[in-house]
BALOBA-1460 file (C-alpha; in Angstrom, 3 decimals):
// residues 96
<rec num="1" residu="x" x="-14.619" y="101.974" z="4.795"/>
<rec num="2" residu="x" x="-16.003" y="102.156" z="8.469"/>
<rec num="3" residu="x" x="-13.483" y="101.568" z="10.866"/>
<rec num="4" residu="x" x="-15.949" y="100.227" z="14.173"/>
<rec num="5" residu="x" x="-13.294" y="98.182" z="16.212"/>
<rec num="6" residu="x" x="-10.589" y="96.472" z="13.937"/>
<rec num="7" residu="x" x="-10.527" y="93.474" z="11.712"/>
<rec num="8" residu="x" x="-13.131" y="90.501" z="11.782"/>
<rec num="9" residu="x" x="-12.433" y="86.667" z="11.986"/>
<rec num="10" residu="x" x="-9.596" y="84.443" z="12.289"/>
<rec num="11" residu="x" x="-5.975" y="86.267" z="12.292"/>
<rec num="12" residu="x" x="-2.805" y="85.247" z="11.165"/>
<rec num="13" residu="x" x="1.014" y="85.668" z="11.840"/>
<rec num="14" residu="x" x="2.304" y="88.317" z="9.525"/>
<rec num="15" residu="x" x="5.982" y="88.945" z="9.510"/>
<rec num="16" residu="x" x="5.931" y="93.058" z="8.271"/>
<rec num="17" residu="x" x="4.205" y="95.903" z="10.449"/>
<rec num="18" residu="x" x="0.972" y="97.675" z="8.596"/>
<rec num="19" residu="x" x="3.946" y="100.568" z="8.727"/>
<rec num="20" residu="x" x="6.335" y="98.455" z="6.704"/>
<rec num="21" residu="x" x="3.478" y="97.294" z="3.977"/>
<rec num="22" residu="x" x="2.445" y="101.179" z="3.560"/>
<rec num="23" residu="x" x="5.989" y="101.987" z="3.015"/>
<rec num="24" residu="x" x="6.235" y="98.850" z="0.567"/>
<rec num="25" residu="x" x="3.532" y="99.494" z="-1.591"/>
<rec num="26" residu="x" x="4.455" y="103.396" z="-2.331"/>
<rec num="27" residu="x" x="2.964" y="104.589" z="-5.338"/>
<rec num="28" residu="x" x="1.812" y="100.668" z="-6.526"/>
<rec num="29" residu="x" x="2.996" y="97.169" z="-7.117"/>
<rec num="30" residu="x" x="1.924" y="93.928" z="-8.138"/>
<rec num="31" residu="x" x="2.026" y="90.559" z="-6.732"/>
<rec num="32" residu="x" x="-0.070" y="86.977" z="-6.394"/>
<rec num="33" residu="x" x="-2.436" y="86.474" z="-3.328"/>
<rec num="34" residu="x" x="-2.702" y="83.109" z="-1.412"/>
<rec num="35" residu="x" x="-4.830" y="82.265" z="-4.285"/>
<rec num="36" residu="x" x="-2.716" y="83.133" z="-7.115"/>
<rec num="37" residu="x" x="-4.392" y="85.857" z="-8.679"/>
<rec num="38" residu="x" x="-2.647" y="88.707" z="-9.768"/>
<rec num="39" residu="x" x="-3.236" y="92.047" z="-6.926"/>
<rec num="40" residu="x" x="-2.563" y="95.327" z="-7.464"/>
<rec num="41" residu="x" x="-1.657" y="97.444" z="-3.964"/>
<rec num="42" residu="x" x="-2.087" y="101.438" z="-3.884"/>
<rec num="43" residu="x" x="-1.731" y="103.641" z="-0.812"/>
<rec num="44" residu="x" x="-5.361" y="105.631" z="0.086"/>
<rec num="45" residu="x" x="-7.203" y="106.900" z="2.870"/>
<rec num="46" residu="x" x="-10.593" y="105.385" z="4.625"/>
<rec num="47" residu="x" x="-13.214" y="107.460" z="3.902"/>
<rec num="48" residu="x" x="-12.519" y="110.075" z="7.232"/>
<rec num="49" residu="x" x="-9.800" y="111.286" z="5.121"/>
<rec num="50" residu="x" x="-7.114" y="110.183" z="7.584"/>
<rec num="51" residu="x" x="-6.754" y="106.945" z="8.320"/>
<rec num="52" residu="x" x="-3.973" y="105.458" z="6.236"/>
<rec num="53" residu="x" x="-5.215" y="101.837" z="4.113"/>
<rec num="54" residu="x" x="-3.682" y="99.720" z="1.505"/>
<rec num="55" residu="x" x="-6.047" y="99.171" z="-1.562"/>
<rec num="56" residu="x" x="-6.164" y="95.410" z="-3.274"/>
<rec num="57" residu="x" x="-7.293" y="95.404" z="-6.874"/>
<rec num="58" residu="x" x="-7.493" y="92.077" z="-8.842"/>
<rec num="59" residu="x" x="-8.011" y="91.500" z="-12.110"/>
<rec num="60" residu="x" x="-11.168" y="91.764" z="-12.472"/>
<rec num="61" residu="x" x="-12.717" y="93.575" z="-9.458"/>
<rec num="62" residu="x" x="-11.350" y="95.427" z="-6.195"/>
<rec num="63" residu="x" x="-10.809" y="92.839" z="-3.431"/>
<rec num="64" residu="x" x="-11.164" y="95.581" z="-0.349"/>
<rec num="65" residu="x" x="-8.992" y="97.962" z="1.980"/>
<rec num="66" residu="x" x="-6.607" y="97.086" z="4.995"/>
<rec num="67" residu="x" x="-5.929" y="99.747" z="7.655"/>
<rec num="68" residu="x" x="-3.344" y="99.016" z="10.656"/>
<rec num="69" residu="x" x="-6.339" y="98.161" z="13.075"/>
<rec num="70" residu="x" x="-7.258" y="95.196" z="10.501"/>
<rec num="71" residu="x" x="-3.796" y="94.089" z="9.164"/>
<rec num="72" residu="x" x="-3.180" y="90.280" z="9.825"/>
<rec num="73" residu="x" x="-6.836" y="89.664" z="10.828"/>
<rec num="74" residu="x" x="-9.044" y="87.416" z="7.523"/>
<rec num="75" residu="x" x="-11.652" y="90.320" z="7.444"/>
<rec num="76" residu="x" x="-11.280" y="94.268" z="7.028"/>
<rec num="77" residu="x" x="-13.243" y="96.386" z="9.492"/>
<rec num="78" residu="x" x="-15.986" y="96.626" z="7.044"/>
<rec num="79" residu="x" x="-16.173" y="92.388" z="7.071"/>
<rec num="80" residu="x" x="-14.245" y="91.971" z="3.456"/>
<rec num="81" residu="x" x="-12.050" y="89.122" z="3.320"/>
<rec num="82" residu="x" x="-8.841" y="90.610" z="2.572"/>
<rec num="83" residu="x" x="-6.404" y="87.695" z="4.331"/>
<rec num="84" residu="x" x="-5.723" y="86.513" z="1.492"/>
<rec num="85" residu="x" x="-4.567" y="89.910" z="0.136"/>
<rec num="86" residu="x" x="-2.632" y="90.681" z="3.079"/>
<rec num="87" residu="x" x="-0.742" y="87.529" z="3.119"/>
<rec num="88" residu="x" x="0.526" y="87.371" z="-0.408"/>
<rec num="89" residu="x" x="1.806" y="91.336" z="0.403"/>
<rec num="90" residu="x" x="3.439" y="90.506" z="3.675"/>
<rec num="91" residu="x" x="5.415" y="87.749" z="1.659"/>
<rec num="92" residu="x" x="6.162" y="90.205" z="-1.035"/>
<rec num="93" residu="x" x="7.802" y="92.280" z="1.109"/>
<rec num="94" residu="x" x="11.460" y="91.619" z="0.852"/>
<rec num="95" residu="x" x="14.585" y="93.943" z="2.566"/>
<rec num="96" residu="x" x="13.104" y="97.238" z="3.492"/>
């Protein structure tokens, strides 16, 4: 995942920092995207080795990464749509 100058496209309101999602997701959870399918969130790294992202796997293929610079934008860095992905974990994220 190249990380040229933050997200790509429209963004959106989100109500939890990139911090606060990180935290959230830990070791792995589940919960539905915007467009009800079932995503899978892991902690990783871009590939520098340092920069912090959130992974989204679906059912039946892996939807993209989310670093801090792209959190609450429609695209990743690397032009993925991930908003959907984002979304549906920023509403999953209940009293931290």
């Amino acid at each position: 995942m190249s990380h040229p100058s933050g997200g790509m496209g429209n963004t959106f309101r989100t109500e939890h920092s990139f911090s606060e999602a990180y935290i959230h997701v830990g070791t792995g959870i589940t919960f539905r995207s915007t467009t009800g399918e079932k995503i899978t969130a892991t902690q990783g790294l871009a590939g520098d080795g340092m920069t912090k992202t959130i992974v989204f796997v679906g059912e039946r293929s892996e939807h993209g990464h989310v670093c801090e610079v792209c959190w609450g934008y429609r695209c990743n860095c690397s032009g993925t749509r991930i908003g959907h992905c984002v979304e549906g974990l920023d509403a999953n994220i209940k009293d931290l």
